[in-house]
N, C-alpha and C positions, 0 to 999 in steps of 0.2 A: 371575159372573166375579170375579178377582182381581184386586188392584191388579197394575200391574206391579210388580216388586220394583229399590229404588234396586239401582245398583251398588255393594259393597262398596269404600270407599277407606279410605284411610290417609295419615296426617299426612307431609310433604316429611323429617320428620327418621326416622321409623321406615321410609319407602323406602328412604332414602342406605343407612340403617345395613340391610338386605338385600342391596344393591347393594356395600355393601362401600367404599360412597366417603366421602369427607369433606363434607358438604353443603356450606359456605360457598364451596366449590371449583366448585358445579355452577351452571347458567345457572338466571339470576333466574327465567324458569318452571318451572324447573323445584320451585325454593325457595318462588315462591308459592304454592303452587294446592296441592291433593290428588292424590295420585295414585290411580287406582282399580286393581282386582289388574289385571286387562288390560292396561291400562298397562302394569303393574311386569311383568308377562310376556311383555309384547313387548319392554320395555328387556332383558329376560334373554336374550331368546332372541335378538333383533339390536338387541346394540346401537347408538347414534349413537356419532360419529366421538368426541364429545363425553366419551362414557362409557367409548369405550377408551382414548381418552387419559386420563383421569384414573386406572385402573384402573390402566396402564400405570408413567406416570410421578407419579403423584400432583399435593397433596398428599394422604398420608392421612391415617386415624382411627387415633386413638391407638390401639387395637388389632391393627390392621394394623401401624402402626410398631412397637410392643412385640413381635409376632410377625417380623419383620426383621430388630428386632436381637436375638432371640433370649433376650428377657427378659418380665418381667411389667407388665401396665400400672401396677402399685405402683411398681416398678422404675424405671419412666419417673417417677414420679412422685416415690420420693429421690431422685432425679437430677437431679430439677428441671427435667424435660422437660413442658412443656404445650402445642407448638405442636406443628402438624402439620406433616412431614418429605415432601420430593418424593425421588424417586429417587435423585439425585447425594449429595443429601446422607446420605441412610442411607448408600450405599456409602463418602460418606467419614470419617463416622460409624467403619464398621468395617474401615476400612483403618488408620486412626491413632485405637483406639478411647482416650476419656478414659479414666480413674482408676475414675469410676462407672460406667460402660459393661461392665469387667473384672469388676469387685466383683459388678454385676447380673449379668452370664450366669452368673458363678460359682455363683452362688446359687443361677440358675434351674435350671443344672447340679444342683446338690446335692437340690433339691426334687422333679427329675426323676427321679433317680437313687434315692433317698426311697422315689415313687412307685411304681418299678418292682419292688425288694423287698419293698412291702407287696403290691403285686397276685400276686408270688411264692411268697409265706408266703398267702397267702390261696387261694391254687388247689393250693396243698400240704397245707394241712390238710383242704381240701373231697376230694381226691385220696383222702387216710386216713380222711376220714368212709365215700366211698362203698366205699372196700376192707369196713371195719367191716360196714356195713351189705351189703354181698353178702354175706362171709363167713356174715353172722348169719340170711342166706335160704336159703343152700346149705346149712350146716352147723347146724339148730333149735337140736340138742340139747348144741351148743358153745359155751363162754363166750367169744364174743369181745373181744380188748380192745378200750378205750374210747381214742377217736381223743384224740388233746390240742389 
């Protein structure tokens, strides 16, 4: 016979950050102890009152905030943002955004914007490789040109 096998757990701070919460925000057992995956898939599947409220109105993890206000966690960080933000105040965050708050999304903007031409140009070229290459199956004894 076989041992039983432990159940697999995981550290209070690699749960939060699955759950998507800010740990220092969650109840003290939750922050001491291990959570094993059962746990963390019962927390997922129903969660406590505890979990939706945090999820809800915060605070959160600097990634969730940087995804709010529509910048990068770098972004938060020229800006000199290192606390974690509840609800209201993201909102009023970007109702009267500061100086850096404009500067960041612009950015994020631009980065964004970046991104999406190169994913553009890159299924453009792949588009004229696979022309190249049909052409070059259909047609043996044709020199096809060469995709750029």
């Amino acid at each position: 016979m076989t041992p039983a096998k432990s159940p697999q757990t995981m550290k209070p701070a690699t749960a939060a950050k699955k759950l998507g919460i800010y740990l220092p925000a969650a109840p003290a057992e939750f922050q001491e102890g291990d959570v094993t995956r059962a746990e963390l898939n019962t927390l997922l599947e129903t969660p406590p009152e505890w979990l939706v409220e945090l999820r809800l109105n915060g605070p959160f993890p600097r990634q969730e905030v940087a995804r709010k206000l529509g910048v990068s966690i770098s972004g938060l960080t020229r800006g000199g943002v290192d606390d974690a933000f509840t609800t209201p105040e993201i909102k009023a965050l970007l109702e009267a955004p500061p100086e850096w708050l404009v500067v960041e999304r612009a950015r994020q903007a631009g980065v964004m914007e970046e991104n999406a031409r190169i994913k553009t140009e890159r299924a453009e070229k792949a588009a004229q490789k696979e022309r190249a290459e049909r052409h070059a199956r259909t047609n043996p004894n044709s020199i096809a040109p060469k995709p750029r």
